[in-house]
N, C-alpha and C positions, 0 to 999 in steps of 0.2 A: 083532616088530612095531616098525618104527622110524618117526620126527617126520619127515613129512612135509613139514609146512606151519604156521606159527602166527600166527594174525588177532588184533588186539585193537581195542578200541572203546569210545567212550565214552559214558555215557548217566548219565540225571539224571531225579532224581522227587521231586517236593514234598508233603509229607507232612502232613497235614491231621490235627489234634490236635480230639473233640469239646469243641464250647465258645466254641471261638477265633475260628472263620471265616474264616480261613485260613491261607497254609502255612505254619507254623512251623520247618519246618527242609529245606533242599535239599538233597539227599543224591545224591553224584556218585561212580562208581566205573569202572574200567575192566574190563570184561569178556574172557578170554582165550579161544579155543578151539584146541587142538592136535588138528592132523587127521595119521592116521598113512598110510603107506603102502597099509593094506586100507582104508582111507575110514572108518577108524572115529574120531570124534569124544569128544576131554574138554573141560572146560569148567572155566575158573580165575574166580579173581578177585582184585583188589586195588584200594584205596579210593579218597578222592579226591584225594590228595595228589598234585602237580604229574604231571598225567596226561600233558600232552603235551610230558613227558619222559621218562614212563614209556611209552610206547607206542612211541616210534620206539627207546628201548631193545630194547623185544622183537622189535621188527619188524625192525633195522638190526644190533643186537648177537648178542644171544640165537640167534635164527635162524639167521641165517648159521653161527653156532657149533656150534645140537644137532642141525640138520638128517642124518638120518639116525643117530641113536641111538639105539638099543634103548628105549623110553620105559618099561622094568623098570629099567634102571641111573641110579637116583635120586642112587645115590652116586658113579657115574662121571661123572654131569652134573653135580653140586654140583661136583666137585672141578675138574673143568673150567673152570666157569665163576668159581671163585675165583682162579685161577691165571693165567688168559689175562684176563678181564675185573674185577677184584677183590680181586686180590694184596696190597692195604692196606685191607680189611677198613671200604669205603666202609657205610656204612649209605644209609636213602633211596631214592634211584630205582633200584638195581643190587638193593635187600633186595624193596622191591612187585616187581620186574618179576619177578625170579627167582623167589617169593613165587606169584605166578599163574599161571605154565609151570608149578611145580612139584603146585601143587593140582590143574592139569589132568592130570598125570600120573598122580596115583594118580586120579583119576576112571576113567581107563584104564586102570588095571590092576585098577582095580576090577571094572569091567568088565571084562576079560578072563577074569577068576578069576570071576567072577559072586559077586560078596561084597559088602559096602559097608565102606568105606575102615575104619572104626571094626574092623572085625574085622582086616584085616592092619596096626594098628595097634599090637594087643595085645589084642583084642578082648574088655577085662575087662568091661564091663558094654552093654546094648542099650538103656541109658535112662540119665540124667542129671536130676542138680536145678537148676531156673534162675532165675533172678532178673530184675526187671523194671526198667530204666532209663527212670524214668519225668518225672521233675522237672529241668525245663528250668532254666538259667542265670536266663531271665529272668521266673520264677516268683516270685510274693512270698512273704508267710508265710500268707499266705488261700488264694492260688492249690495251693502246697504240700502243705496241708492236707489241700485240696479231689479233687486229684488221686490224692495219695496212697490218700486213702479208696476213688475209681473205681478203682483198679489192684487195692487187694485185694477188691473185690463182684467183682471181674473172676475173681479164684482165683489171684491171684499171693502167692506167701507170702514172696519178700524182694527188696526193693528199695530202688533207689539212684538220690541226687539228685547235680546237679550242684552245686556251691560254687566260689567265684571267676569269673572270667569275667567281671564286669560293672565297669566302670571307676568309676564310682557309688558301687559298692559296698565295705566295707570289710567284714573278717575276722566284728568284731560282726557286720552285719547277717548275715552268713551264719551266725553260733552263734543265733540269732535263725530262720532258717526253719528249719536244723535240727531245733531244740527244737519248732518249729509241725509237723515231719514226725512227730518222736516221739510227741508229745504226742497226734494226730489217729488213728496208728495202736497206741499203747498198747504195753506194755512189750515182749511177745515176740513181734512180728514182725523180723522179720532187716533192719536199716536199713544202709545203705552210703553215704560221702559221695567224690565224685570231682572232682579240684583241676584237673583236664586238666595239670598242672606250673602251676599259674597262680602260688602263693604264693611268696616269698623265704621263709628259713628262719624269718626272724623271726616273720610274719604266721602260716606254716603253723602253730608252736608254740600261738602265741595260740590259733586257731580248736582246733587238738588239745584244749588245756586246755581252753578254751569247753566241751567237747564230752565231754567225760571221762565223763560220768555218766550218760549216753546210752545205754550199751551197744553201739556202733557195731560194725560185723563189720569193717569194714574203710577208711582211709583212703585214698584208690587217689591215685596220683599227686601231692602235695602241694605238691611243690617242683619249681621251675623245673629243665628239662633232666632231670629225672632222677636229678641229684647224688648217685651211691652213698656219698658221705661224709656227707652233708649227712643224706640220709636214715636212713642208722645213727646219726646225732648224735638224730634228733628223735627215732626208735623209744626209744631209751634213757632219753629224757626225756618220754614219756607213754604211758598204758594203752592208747591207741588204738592194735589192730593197723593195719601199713602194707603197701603192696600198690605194683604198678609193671609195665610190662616190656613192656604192649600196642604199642607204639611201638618197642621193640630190633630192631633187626635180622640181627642173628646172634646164637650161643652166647655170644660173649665180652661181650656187653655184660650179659646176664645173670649171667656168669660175675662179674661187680663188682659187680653187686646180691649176690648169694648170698655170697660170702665177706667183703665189708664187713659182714655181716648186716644189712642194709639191708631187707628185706622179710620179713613173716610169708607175706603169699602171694603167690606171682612168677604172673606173668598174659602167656603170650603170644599172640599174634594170629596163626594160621596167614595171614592177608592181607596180614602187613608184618614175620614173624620168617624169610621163606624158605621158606615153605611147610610139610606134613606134614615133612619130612624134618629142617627143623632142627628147628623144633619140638619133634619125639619128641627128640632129643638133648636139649633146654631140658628135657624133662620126666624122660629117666631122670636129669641133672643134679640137678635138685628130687629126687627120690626119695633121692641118696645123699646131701642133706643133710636130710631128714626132712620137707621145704616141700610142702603143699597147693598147687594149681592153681586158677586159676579163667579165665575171659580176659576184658581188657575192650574196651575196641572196637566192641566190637559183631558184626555177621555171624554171629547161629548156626548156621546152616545149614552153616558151611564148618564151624567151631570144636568142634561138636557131635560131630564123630567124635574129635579127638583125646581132647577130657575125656572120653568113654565109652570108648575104646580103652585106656587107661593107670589103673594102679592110683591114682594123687595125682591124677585133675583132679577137679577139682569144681566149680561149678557153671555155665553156660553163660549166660552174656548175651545177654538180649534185648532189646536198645536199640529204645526201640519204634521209631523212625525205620527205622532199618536191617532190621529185624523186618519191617516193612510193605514195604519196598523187596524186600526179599526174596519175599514172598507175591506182589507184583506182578507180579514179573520170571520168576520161577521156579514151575512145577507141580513139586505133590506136596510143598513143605516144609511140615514135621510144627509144631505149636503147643503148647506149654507148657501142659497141665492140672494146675489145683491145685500147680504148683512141681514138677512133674516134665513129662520128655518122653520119645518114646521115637525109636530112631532107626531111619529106615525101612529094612524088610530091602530093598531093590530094591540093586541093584550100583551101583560106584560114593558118588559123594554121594549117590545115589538120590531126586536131582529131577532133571529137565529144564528147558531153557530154555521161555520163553516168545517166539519169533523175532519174534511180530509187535510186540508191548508194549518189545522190546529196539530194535526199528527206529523205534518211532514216537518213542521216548526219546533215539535216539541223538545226541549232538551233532559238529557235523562241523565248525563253525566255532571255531576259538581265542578269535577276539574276541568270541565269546558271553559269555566270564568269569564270572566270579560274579553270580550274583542280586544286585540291591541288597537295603541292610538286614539283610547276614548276617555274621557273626564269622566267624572261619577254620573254623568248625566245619561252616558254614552253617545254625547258628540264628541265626531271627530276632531283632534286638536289642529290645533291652527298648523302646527309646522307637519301636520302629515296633509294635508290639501293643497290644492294650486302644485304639486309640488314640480309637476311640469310646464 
């Protein structure tokens, strides 16, 4: 069965948080489909980072290149497309594009085999534990609280707020909602703080120590760019585990996390590490140095096969923004009860698109741009909320 054909497209959905009254964060990704020779159809995807560069990538690069390749030889197309398009090991728009081809490939082959990705992955386990990303940037220490309390009456048993991001804001005021998150949900629920790289070393240490006492599972991203030096410097100098990797876009950038011992647990994103295929290298990589999984990012729906498929992932994110974006867009994605889920036997990712909801969302204009009043995240900033 060989690539055919492959479309990609853009689309955006604003996500409405109860409480607020409106949308708090715009959630943009580019959607892939790879149609083969029999008219059989897979379906990728990758986020919303500089989309209309990533799509004439696939459409102008990629294409012309895998057309007509066996869509089984995942590793004749990786090496192909390092070689001819990638020889120096770019991260960014060459890691999403390849990233969504490549997830629509095992959809395909998923379906050809009639299995769902998670089993020709390593098919160790059919269900996974996950976590809820629930506490927005521009959350105070009431708002925090408040939400955190609705996440678990909800059945979510661990979750994770945002920290930095707000220009406003300094290191204290974030040791400060922290403390309003722990405090609201009491000693043993599983709490996680995520920097997006926001902090310099300095700030992050601070906020680390602030936080010490906390019991935190995990610092996720702390410091700017990623700094595998910087981050072995601060793991060394406080009890908070540290986490990273959602954002790497190949094996080697992981590969400096792991051996600087920079991370307790490396976290890659099937939507921006290169798809299933690096990925599982990133995770038997983790395995031979004894490292737990988790992803952050967000998108469970795509992620959820690899942490089920491999003996080290653990546990799947469900950033509720992308969570929702996901249930819209897509029938039959599975929901996280009580901090488990399970993954659906159907072949493939074992959802379907939803054509009409993806047409109605599509954006076709460049100079649409960003929503106003949104961070590069596209959350809402602090001072356009509450504002009544």
């Amino acid at each position: 069965m060989k690539i055919a054909n492959i479309k990609a497209s853009l689309h955006r959905h604003e996500i409405d948080l109860p409480g607020i009254g409106e949308s708090i964060e715009s959630r943009s990704f580019v959607f892939v489909e790879v149609e083969t020779d029999e008219g059989l159809k897979g379906m990728g995807c990758t986020g919303s980072f500089l989309p209309w560069a990533v799509m004439p990538c696939i459409e102008h690069h990629l294409l012309p290149l895998l057309k007509g390749k066996d869509i089984r030889h995942t590793e004749a197309i990786h090496h192909q497309v390092w070689r001819q398009l990638n020889n120096r090991a770019y991260t960014g728009v060459i890691s999403n594009a390849l990233s969504a081809v490549d997830i629509a490939l095992w959809d395909l082959r998923g379906k050809m085999e009639g299995v769902p990705i998670s089993e020709l992955l390593g098919g160790f386990s059919n269900e996974a534990y996950t976590y809820a990303t629930f506490g927005y940037p521009f959350f105070d220490e009431k708002q925090i609280a408040e939400y955190a309390l609705k996440f678990l009456a909800d059945g979510h048993t661990m979750l994770k707020m945002v920290v930095g991001g707000e220009p406003t804001r300094t290191w204290k005021d974030d040791v400060r909602r922290v403390r309003a998150a722990r405090e609201a949900i009491g000693p043993d629920v599983d709490l996680m703080i995520d920097a997006n790289c926001w902090f310099n070393p300095h700030d992050a240490l601070m906020l680390a120590k602030g936080v010490e006492d906390l019991n935190l599972k995990w610092f996720e991203e702390p410091i700017q760019a990623n700094d595998a030096r910087a981050l072995a410097d601060l793991r060394n100098r406080t009890n908070v585990p540290i986490s990273a990797g959602q954002m790497e876009g190949h094996r080697w950038r992981f590969r400096e996390l792991v051996t600087h011992h920079a991370v307790d647990v490396l976290q890659p994103n099937v939507l921006y590490n290169g798809g299933y295929t690096e990925a599982l290298k990133v995770a038997h990589m983790a395995q031979a140095f004894n490292l737990p999984m988790s992803n952050g990012g967000g998108w469970p729906i795509f992620n959820m096969h690899l942490l089920a498929g491999v003996m080290n992932g653990g546990p799947v994110e469900f950033h509720y923004g992308m969570w929702m974006t996901g249930k819209h867009f897509f029938e039959g994605t599975p929901d996280p009860v009580n901090g488990k889920m399970r993954i659906p036997d159907r072949p493939g990712l074992g959802f379907t698109p939803r054509y009409d909801a993806l047409e109605e969302a599509r954006i076709r204009d460049p100079e649409a741009g960003r929503p106003k009043n949104r961070d590069a995240h596209g959350y809402l900033l602090r001072e356009a909320i509450y504002k009544n």
